[in-house]
N, C-alpha and C positions, 0 to 999 in steps of 0.2 A: 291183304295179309301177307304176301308173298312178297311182296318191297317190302316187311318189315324186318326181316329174315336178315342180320348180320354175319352171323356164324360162316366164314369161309372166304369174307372180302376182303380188300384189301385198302386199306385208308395211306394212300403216299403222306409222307410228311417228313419233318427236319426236327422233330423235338426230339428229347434223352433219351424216351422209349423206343423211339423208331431206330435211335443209333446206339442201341445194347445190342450186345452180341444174342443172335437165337438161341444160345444154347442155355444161357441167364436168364433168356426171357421164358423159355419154356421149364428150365429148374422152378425155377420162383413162383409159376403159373402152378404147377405143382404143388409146389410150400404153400400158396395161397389157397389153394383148395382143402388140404391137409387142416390150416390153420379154421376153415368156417369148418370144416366135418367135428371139430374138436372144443366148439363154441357150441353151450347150454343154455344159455340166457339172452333175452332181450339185451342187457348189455353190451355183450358179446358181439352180436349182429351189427348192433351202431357202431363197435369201432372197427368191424370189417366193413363195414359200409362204408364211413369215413376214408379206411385206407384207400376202398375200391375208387372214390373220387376224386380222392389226393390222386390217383397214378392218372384217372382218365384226365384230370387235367393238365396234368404236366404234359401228357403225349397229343394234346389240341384238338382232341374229338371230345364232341357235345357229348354233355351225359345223357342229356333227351334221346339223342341217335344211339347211342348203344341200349339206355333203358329200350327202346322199341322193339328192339330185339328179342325180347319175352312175350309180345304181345302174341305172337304166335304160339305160346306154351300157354297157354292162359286154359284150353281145355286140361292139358294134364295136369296142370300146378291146381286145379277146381279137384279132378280126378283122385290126385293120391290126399288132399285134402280132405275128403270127405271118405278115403278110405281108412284116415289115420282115426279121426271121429268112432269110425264105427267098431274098429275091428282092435284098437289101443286100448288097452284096460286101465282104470283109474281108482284111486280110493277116495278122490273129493268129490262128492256127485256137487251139478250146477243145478238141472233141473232131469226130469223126467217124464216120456211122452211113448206112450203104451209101455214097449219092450224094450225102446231106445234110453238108455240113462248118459248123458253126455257129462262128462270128468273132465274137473280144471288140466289133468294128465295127459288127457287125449287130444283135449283143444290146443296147450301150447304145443303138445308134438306136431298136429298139424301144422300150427301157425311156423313153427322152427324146419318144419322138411318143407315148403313149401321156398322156406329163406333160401334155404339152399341149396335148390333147385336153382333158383334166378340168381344167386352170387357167384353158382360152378357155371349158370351161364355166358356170364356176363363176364366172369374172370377169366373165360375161354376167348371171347368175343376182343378182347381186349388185345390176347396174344393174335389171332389173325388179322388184325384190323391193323398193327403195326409190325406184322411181319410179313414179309412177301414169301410166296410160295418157294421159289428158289431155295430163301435163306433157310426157312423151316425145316424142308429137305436137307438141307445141308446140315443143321442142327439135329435132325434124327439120325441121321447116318451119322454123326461124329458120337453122339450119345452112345449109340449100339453098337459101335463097332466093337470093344471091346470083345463082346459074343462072337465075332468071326471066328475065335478062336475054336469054336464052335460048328462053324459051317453054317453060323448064320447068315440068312442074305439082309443082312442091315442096310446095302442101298437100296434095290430091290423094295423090299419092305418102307423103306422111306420114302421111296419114288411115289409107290401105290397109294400110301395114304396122303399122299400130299397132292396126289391127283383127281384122287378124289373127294379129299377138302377144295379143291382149288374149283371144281367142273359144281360144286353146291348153288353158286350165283346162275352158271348159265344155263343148268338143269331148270333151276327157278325161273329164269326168264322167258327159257321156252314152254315152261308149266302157263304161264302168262299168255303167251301168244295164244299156244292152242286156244285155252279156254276163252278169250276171247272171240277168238275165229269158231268156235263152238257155238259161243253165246248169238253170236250174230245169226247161226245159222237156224237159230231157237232153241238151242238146249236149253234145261235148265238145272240149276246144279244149287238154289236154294231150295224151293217148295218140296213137300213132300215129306214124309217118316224117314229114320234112319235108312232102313230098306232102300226105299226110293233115290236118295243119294249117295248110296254104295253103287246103286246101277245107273244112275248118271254119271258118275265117274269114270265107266268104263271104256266113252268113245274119248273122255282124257289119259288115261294110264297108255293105251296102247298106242298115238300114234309116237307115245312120250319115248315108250320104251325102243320103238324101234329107231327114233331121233338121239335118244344114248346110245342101242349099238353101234350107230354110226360114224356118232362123233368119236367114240372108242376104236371103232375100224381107222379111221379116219389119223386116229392118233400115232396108231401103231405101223399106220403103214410111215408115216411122216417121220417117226422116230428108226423106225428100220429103212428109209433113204439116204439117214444122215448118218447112218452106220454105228445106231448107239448099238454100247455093250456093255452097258452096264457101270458099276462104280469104278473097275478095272483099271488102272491108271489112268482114271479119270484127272484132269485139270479144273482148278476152279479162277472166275476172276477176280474173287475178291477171296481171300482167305479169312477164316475164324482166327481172330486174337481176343481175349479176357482183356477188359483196361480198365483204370481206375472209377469208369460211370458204374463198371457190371460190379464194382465190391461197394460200393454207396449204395448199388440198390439191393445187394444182397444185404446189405447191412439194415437196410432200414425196414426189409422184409423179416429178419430174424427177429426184428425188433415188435415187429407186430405181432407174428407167432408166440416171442415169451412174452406179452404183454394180455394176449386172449388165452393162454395157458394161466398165467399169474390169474387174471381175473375168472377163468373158471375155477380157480380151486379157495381162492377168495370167497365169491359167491354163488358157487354152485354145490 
Protein backbone atom coordinates (compact mmCIF):
# COMPACT_ATOMS: atom_id res chain seq x y z
CA UNK A 1 0.00 0.00 0.00
CA UNK A 2 2.95 2.32 0.55
CA UNK A 3 4.24 2.07 -3.19
CA UNK A 4 0.93 3.23 -4.03
CA UNK A 5 1.30 6.57 -2.35
CA UNK A 6 1.94 9.36 -5.24
CA UNK A 7 1.27 12.46 -3.40
CA UNK A 8 4.93 14.07 -3.26
CA UNK A 9 6.91 12.40 -6.22
CA UNK A 10 8.32 13.46 -8.93
CA UNK A 11 7.51 12.02 -12.58
CA UNK A 12 10.64 13.69 -14.97
CA UNK A 13 9.24 14.30 -18.35
CA UNK A 14 9.24 16.70 -21.50
CA UNK A 15 5.36 17.10 -22.15
CA UNK A 16 3.34 20.77 -21.90
CA UNK A 17 2.56 20.17 -18.37
CA UNK A 18 5.95 19.54 -17.25
CA UNK A 19 7.17 22.82 -19.19
CA UNK A 20 4.35 25.37 -17.69
CA UNK A 21 5.44 27.57 -15.48
CA UNK A 22 4.78 26.39 -11.42
CA UNK A 23 3.15 29.15 -10.72
CA UNK A 24 0.17 28.15 -13.63
CA UNK A 25 0.42 25.06 -12.59
CA UNK A 26 -0.38 25.58 -9.04
CA UNK A 27 -2.99 28.74 -9.96
CA UNK A 28 -4.99 26.18 -12.01
CA UNK A 29 -4.46 23.33 -9.56
CA UNK A 30 -6.49 25.68 -7.58
CA UNK A 31 -9.18 26.63 -10.17
CA UNK A 32 -9.56 22.88 -10.62
CA UNK A 33 -10.34 22.12 -7.28
CA UNK A 34 -12.58 25.33 -6.86
CA UNK A 35 -14.28 24.03 -10.10
CA UNK A 36 -15.25 20.06 -8.64
CA UNK A 37 -16.12 21.87 -4.85
CA UNK A 38 -18.80 23.74 -7.09
CA UNK A 39 -20.09 20.62 -9.29
CA UNK A 40 -23.67 18.95 -7.88
CA UNK A 41 -24.41 16.35 -10.21
CA UNK A 42 -23.17 13.17 -11.78
CA UNK A 43 -22.77 15.23 -14.78
CA UNK A 44 -20.59 17.42 -13.44
CA UNK A 45 -18.15 14.80 -12.16
CA UNK A 46 -17.78 13.27 -15.75
CA UNK A 47 -16.82 16.36 -17.29
CA UNK A 48 -14.17 17.04 -14.37
CA UNK A 49 -13.17 13.61 -14.88
CA UNK A 50 -12.80 13.94 -18.61
CA UNK A 51 -10.80 17.24 -17.93
CA UNK A 52 -8.64 15.41 -15.21
CA UNK A 53 -7.53 12.91 -18.18
CA UNK A 54 -7.42 15.24 -21.06
CA UNK A 55 -4.36 16.91 -18.77
CA UNK A 56 -3.06 13.34 -17.39
CA UNK A 57 -2.56 12.75 -20.88
CA UNK A 58 -1.17 15.27 -22.42
CA UNK A 59 1.62 15.45 -19.43
CA UNK A 60 2.47 11.15 -20.38
CA UNK A 61 1.77 9.75 -16.96
CA UNK A 62 -0.64 6.60 -17.03
CA UNK A 63 -3.82 7.36 -15.52
CA UNK A 64 -3.70 3.74 -13.87
CA UNK A 65 -0.47 5.25 -11.93
CA UNK A 66 -1.94 8.14 -10.68
CA UNK A 67 -5.55 6.53 -10.18
CA UNK A 68 -3.36 4.18 -7.51
CA UNK A 69 -2.78 6.80 -5.76
CA UNK A 70 -6.35 6.65 -3.96
CA UNK A 71 -5.98 3.31 -3.21
CA UNK A 72 -4.43 4.17 -0.03
CA UNK A 73 -7.52 6.55 0.88
CA UNK A 74 -9.86 3.91 0.34
CA UNK A 75 -10.35 3.53 4.45
CA UNK A 76 -11.35 7.22 4.74
CA UNK A 77 -13.17 7.78 1.24
CA UNK A 78 -15.47 4.03 3.10
CA UNK A 79 -15.19 6.40 6.34
CA UNK A 80 -16.87 9.80 5.45
CA UNK A 81 -18.97 7.69 3.07
CA UNK A 82 -20.87 5.98 5.56
CA UNK A 83 -20.83 9.03 7.75
CA UNK A 84 -22.65 11.16 5.00
CA UNK A 85 -25.33 8.00 5.01
CA UNK A 86 -26.03 8.37 8.46
CA UNK A 87 -25.74 11.70 9.88
CA UNK A 88 -27.12 13.69 6.04
CA UNK A 89 -30.79 14.14 6.37
CA UNK A 90 -33.11 13.46 3.49
CA UNK A 91 -36.92 13.87 2.42
CA UNK A 92 -36.82 10.80 -0.32
CA UNK A 93 -36.69 7.84 1.89
CA UNK A 94 -35.02 4.53 -0.28
CA UNK A 95 -35.70 1.87 2.25
CA UNK A 96 -35.79 1.47 6.13
CA UNK A 97 -33.90 -0.74 8.66
CA UNK A 98 -34.83 -0.30 12.48
CA UNK A 99 -33.84 3.34 13.23
CA UNK A 100 -31.72 3.65 10.08
CA UNK A 101 -33.95 5.43 7.12
CA UNK A 102 -31.46 5.92 4.18
CA UNK A 103 -32.53 9.12 1.53
CA UNK A 104 -32.00 9.30 -2.15
CA UNK A 105 -30.16 12.92 -0.34
CA UNK A 106 -27.88 11.33 1.81
CA UNK A 107 -26.75 8.46 -0.72
CA UNK A 108 -25.77 11.04 -3.56
CA UNK A 109 -24.07 13.31 -0.96
CA UNK A 110 -21.99 10.47 -0.07
CA UNK A 111 -21.46 9.15 -3.57
CA UNK A 112 -20.60 13.21 -4.63
CA UNK A 113 -18.01 13.89 -1.16
CA UNK A 114 -16.46 10.84 -1.70
CA UNK A 115 -15.77 12.14 -5.81
CA UNK A 116 -14.13 14.68 -4.44
CA UNK A 117 -12.15 13.50 -2.30
CA UNK A 118 -10.25 11.30 -5.08
CA UNK A 119 -10.52 14.33 -7.93
CA UNK A 120 -8.65 16.98 -4.98
CA UNK A 121 -6.50 13.82 -4.93
CA UNK A 122 -5.54 13.26 -7.93
CA UNK A 123 -5.79 16.96 -9.14
CA UNK A 124 -2.92 17.32 -6.41
CA UNK A 125 -0.99 14.27 -7.54
CA UNK A 126 -0.96 15.73 -10.94
CA UNK A 127 0.69 19.11 -9.77
CA UNK A 128 3.78 17.09 -7.90
CA UNK A 129 4.22 14.45 -10.41
CA UNK A 130 5.13 17.18 -12.93
CA UNK A 131 6.74 19.66 -10.85
CA UNK A 132 9.83 19.35 -9.15
CA UNK A 133 10.44 20.39 -5.79
CA UNK A 134 12.82 23.19 -6.49
CA UNK A 135 10.19 24.69 -9.12
CA UNK A 136 7.34 24.45 -6.67
CA UNK A 137 9.36 26.35 -4.04
CA UNK A 138 10.05 28.78 -6.29
CA UNK A 139 6.41 29.16 -7.28
CA UNK A 140 5.37 29.57 -3.68
CA UNK A 141 7.60 31.97 -2.85
CA UNK A 142 6.90 34.05 -5.95
CA UNK A 143 2.96 33.64 -5.13
CA UNK A 144 3.59 34.92 -1.47
CA UNK A 145 5.84 37.35 -1.76
CA UNK A 146 3.47 39.97 -2.13
CA UNK A 147 2.88 39.47 1.86
CA UNK A 148 6.51 40.38 2.56
CA UNK A 149 5.18 43.48 2.79
CA UNK A 150 4.08 42.20 5.73
CA UNK A 151 7.01 40.50 7.29
CA UNK A 152 5.97 37.61 5.86
CA UNK A 153 8.53 34.76 5.57
CA UNK A 154 7.23 33.58 2.03
CA UNK A 155 10.72 31.70 1.40
CA UNK A 156 10.90 30.35 4.69
CA UNK A 157 7.45 29.16 4.39
CA UNK A 158 7.86 27.75 0.87
CA UNK A 159 11.14 26.17 1.62
CA UNK A 160 9.24 24.19 4.59
CA UNK A 161 6.40 23.05 2.82
CA UNK A 162 8.10 22.03 0.02
CA UNK A 163 10.32 19.90 2.28
CA UNK A 164 8.21 18.40 3.50
CA UNK A 165 6.18 17.53 0.35
CA UNK A 166 9.41 16.50 -1.16
CA UNK A 167 10.84 13.93 2.26
CA UNK A 168 6.70 12.10 1.85
CA UNK A 169 8.50 9.33 -0.81
CA UNK A 170 11.42 8.77 1.49
CA UNK A 171 9.56 8.76 4.77
CA UNK A 172 7.55 6.07 2.85
CA UNK A 173 10.27 4.13 1.88
CA UNK A 174 11.81 3.94 5.10
CA UNK A 175 8.16 3.08 6.62
CA UNK A 176 8.79 0.00 4.08
CA UNK A 177 12.26 -1.02 5.23
CA UNK A 178 11.50 -1.08 8.89
CA UNK A 179 8.41 -3.08 8.52
CA UNK A 180 9.80 -5.36 6.62
CA UNK A 181 12.96 -5.79 8.79
CA UNK A 182 10.08 -6.04 11.63
CA UNK A 183 8.29 -8.69 9.72
CA UNK A 184 11.19 -10.81 9.28
CA UNK A 185 11.96 -10.61 12.83
CA UNK A 186 8.15 -11.97 13.47
CA UNK A 187 6.08 -9.03 14.06
CA UNK A 188 3.04 -8.97 13.12
CA UNK A 189 1.09 -5.96 11.93
CA UNK A 190 -2.28 -7.95 10.26
CA UNK A 191 -3.80 -10.35 12.82
CA UNK A 192 -5.40 -9.15 15.63
CA UNK A 193 -8.48 -6.30 16.79
CA UNK A 194 -7.98 -2.76 16.20
CA UNK A 195 -6.25 -2.54 19.65
CA UNK A 196 -3.93 -5.28 18.65
CA UNK A 197 -2.66 -3.24 15.63
CA UNK A 198 -2.32 0.04 17.19
CA UNK A 199 0.21 -1.75 19.44
CA UNK A 200 2.07 -3.55 16.72
CA UNK A 201 2.76 -0.36 15.24
CA UNK A 202 4.63 0.92 17.89
CA UNK A 203 8.07 -0.92 17.31
CA UNK A 204 7.32 0.88 13.53
CA UNK A 205 6.50 4.59 14.51
CA UNK A 206 9.46 4.79 16.73
CA UNK A 207 12.58 3.78 15.18
CA UNK A 208 10.66 5.88 12.15
CA UNK A 209 10.53 8.88 14.07
CA UNK A 210 13.91 8.88 15.30
CA UNK A 211 15.07 8.17 11.29
CA UNK A 212 13.13 11.54 10.49
CA UNK A 213 14.98 13.56 13.23
CA UNK A 214 17.65 12.63 11.69
CA UNK A 215 17.44 13.02 8.36
CA UNK A 216 15.99 16.65 9.50
CA UNK A 217 19.46 17.05 11.64
CA UNK A 218 21.17 15.82 8.77
CA UNK A 219 19.49 18.49 6.50
CA UNK A 220 20.07 21.38 8.49
CA UNK A 221 23.44 20.77 9.27
CA UNK A 222 24.04 20.48 5.27
CA UNK A 223 22.05 23.50 4.44
CA UNK A 224 24.09 25.59 7.30
CA UNK A 225 27.68 24.36 5.61
CA UNK A 226 26.69 25.80 2.41
CA UNK A 227 25.91 28.95 4.14
CA UNK A 228 22.15 29.17 3.30
CA UNK A 229 20.30 32.27 4.35
CA UNK A 230 17.45 32.20 3.33
CA UNK A 231 15.38 33.81 0.13
CA UNK A 232 17.89 36.98 0.79
CA UNK A 233 19.39 37.67 -2.37
CA UNK A 234 18.85 34.58 -3.25
CA UNK A 235 19.90 33.66 -7.22
CA UNK A 236 17.99 31.30 -9.22
CA UNK A 237 18.93 29.10 -12.35
CA UNK A 238 16.26 29.15 -14.17
CA UNK A 239 14.00 32.02 -13.65
CA UNK A 240 9.87 32.11 -13.83
CA UNK A 241 8.49 33.63 -17.24
CA UNK A 242 4.50 33.18 -18.09
CA UNK A 243 4.47 32.13 -22.08
CA UNK A 244 2.06 31.55 -24.50
CA UNK A 245 1.54 27.42 -23.16
CA UNK A 246 0.58 28.92 -19.46
CA UNK A 247 -2.49 31.31 -21.25
CA UNK A 248 -3.80 27.93 -23.49
CA UNK A 249 -4.02 26.30 -20.33
CA UNK A 250 -5.26 28.90 -18.37
CA UNK A 251 -7.71 29.38 -21.08
CA UNK A 252 -8.85 25.89 -21.40
CA UNK A 253 -9.07 25.58 -17.55
CA UNK A 254 -11.55 28.67 -17.48
CA UNK A 255 -13.26 26.97 -19.91
CA UNK A 256 -13.96 24.11 -17.81
CA UNK A 257 -14.89 26.08 -14.73
CA UNK A 258 -17.72 28.07 -16.82
CA UNK A 259 -18.73 25.04 -18.38
CA UNK A 260 -19.32 22.96 -14.76
CA UNK A 261 -20.74 26.47 -13.51
CA UNK A 262 -23.13 26.66 -16.81
CA UNK A 263 -24.12 23.07 -16.31
CA UNK A 264 -24.69 23.26 -12.60
CA UNK A 265 -27.23 25.94 -12.83
CA UNK A 266 -28.67 24.16 -16.09
CA UNK A 267 -29.21 21.15 -14.12
CA UNK A 268 -28.95 21.60 -10.73
Amino acid sequence: MLNDITLGQYYPGDSAIHRMDPRMKLILTIVYIVGVFMVGNLPGYVIALAFLYIVVRISGIRFSYLAKGVKPLRFILLFTFILNLFFVQGETPIFTIGFFTLTREALSNAIFFALRLVFLVMGTSVLTLTTSPMELTDALEHLMRPLGRFHFPAHELAMMMTIALRFIPTLLEETDKIQKAQMARGADFESGNLIDRAKAMIPLLVPLFVSAFRRANDLAMAMEARCYRGGEHRTRLRELRYTRLDAYAALATAVFLMVTFVEGRLLG
